[in-house]
C-alpha positions, 0 to 999 in steps of 0.5 A, a space after each residue: 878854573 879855580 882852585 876847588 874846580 876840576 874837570 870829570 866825565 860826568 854820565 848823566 841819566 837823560 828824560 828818554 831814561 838813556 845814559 850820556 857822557 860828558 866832560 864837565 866843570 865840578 867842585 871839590 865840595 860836590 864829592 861824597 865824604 871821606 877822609 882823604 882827598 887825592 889829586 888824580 893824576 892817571 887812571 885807567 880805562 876798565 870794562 866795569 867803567 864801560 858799564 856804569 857809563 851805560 847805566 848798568 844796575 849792576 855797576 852803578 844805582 845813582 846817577 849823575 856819576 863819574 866813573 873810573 874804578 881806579 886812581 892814582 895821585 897825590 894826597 890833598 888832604 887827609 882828616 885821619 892823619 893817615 897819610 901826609 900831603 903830597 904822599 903818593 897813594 892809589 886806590 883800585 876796588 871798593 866802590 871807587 868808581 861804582 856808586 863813590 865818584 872815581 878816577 875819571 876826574 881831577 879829585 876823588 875823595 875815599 875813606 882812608 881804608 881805601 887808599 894804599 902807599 904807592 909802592 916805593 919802586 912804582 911810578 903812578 903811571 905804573 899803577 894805572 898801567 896795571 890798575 885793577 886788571 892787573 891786580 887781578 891778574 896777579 892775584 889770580 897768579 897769587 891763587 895759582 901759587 898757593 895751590 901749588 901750581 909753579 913753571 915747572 907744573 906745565 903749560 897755564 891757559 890764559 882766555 881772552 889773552 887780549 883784554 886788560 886782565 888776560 894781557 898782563 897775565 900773559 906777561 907777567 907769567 911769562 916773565 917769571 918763566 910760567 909756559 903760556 898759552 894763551 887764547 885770543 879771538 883777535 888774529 891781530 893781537 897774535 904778535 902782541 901777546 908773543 912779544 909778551 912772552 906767550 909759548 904759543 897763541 891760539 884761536 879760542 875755537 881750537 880751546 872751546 868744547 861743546 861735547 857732553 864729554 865730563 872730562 877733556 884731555 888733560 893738556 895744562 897745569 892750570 888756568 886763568 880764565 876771564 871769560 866764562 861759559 864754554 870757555 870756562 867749561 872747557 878750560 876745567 874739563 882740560 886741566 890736568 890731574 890736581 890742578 887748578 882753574 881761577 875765574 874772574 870774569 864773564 864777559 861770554 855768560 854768567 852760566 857754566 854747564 858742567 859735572 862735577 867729574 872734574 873735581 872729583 876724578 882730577 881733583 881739580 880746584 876752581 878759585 873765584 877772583 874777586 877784586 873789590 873787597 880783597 882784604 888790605 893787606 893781602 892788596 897791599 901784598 899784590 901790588 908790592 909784588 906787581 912793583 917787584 919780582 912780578 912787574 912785566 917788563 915791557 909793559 908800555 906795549 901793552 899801553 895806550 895813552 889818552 886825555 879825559 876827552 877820549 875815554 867815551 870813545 874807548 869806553 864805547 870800543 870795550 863794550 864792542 870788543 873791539 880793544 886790545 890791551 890797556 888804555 891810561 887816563 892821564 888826568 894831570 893837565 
């Protein structure tokens, strides 16, 4: 292979407008325009991935494409002068992975307004363990903190503890003395998600309320909910007087049937988490927390290390439901 040649999982749209995905030979020169080109040396596997591998319109319009919504590595060059060879960067959001090529192959090339240091106390291993479920997770955890909500408020619900997201909000409230609970459907995740820290694991079914009640009792501080629909619905009618409720998924529905009694009788607050465009310096500001006083502190418990070969099989088990934790792409060799 030579040296402009690297390996990509390529998701190629077939004649019976079905979507496969294969492992195949590309050149740097077949990547968009962009100021920078990163050498990628791990990303991580994400739910919008599984997505664009099935060709959701949502997630992705222009085919063949490499997924990957996340990257980290070394900078083979960069036209803007922004950042030398060799520097250590990651790139998580924007439209990496989307419609712009991504981090399931050996390159990527982005704009330079894309691309973030590496924090000094991270490895790029680190990164991708966190990648952008992570950096949601702690940006929903940012969101709390501005609405005042500390450890000492009380209890935070955490749904759909064993995903990506969920999971490491888990552990990093937990490390920073948060009282979790945290809602799972998963029997099997219950030991992982105490050894992250978790008060206590409960079955989603004792958390879900289909009533037409407008108000539930009030058990927690606040929430962060990756789910939606009745999940979402009854994590806000639970939430406590002035607290507070961050929503970055939908992995049940897009839909939430509820009054408006929550927020005008509890003054409660629902905080949208969106990932994608988050301004720089506040992504900047989130993962320099991630790589200090926020990191969690086990975290390859959560972690599952894989080849380029293994992610349609994964990609396959997150559209099933069937995944628990993170999966790492290690795209060095």
């Amino acid at each position: 292979m030579s040296q402009s040649s690297f390996q990509a999982l390529v998701v190629r749209k077939t004649a019976e407008k079905q979507y496969e995905s294969h492992i195949e030979t590309r050149s740097i020169e077949d990547l968009p325009e962009g100021d920078v080109l990163v050498k990628v040396h791990y990303s991580s596997i994400n739910y919008k991935d599984a997505l664009s591998a099935i060709g959701n319109k949502g997630v992705t319009r222009h085919y063949p494409h490499t997924p990957g919504i996340d990257a980290a590595g070394e900078v083979a060059a960069c036209s803007s002068g922004q950042f030398a060879v060799g520097e250590q960067v990651l790139v998580t959001g924007h439209d990496l992975g989307m419609d712009t090529d991504g981090g399931f192959g050996g390159y990527i090339r982005v704009p330079a307004d894309w691309v973030l240091p590496l924090p000094s106390a991270m490895t790029l291993k680190q990164s991708m363990m966190y990648g952008t479920a992570g950096f949601t997770a702690a940006l929903s955890l940012y969101e709390l903190e501005a609405a005042g909500i500390t450890p000492r408020s009380g209890d935070i619900l955490v749904t759909g503890a064993s995903g990506g997201v969920g999971s490491l909000a888990v552990g990093i409230l937990s490390g920073i003395g948060y009282p979790v609970i945290a809602v799972t459907g998963k029997p099997q995740a219950q030991e992982l998600l105490g050894k992250l820290g978790a008060k206590a694991v409960v079955d989603r079914q004792s958390i879900v309320d289909n009533s037409p009640k407008a108000l539930l009792k009030g058990r927690f501080a606040g929430a962060i909910d990756t789910v939606g629909a009745e999940m979402l619905s009854s994590a806000i009618r639970s939430v406590q007087y002035g607290g507070a409720v961050t929503c970055c998924g939908n992995a049940a529905s897009g839909e939430l049937h509820l009054t408006v009694y929550p927020f005008i009788l509890r003054a409660l607050r629902l905080i949208g988490i969106e990932s994608v465009a988050c301004p720089t310096p506040l992504r900047g500001e989130i993962w320099n927390r991630l790589a200090g006083p926020w990191a969690v502190a086990d975290l390859s418990l959560l972690i599952t290390e894989i080849g380029l070969d293994a992610v349609p099989e994964q990609l396959d088990a997150m559209l099933k439901g069937s995944h628990m934790g993170r999966w790492v792409v290690n795209l060095r060799s």
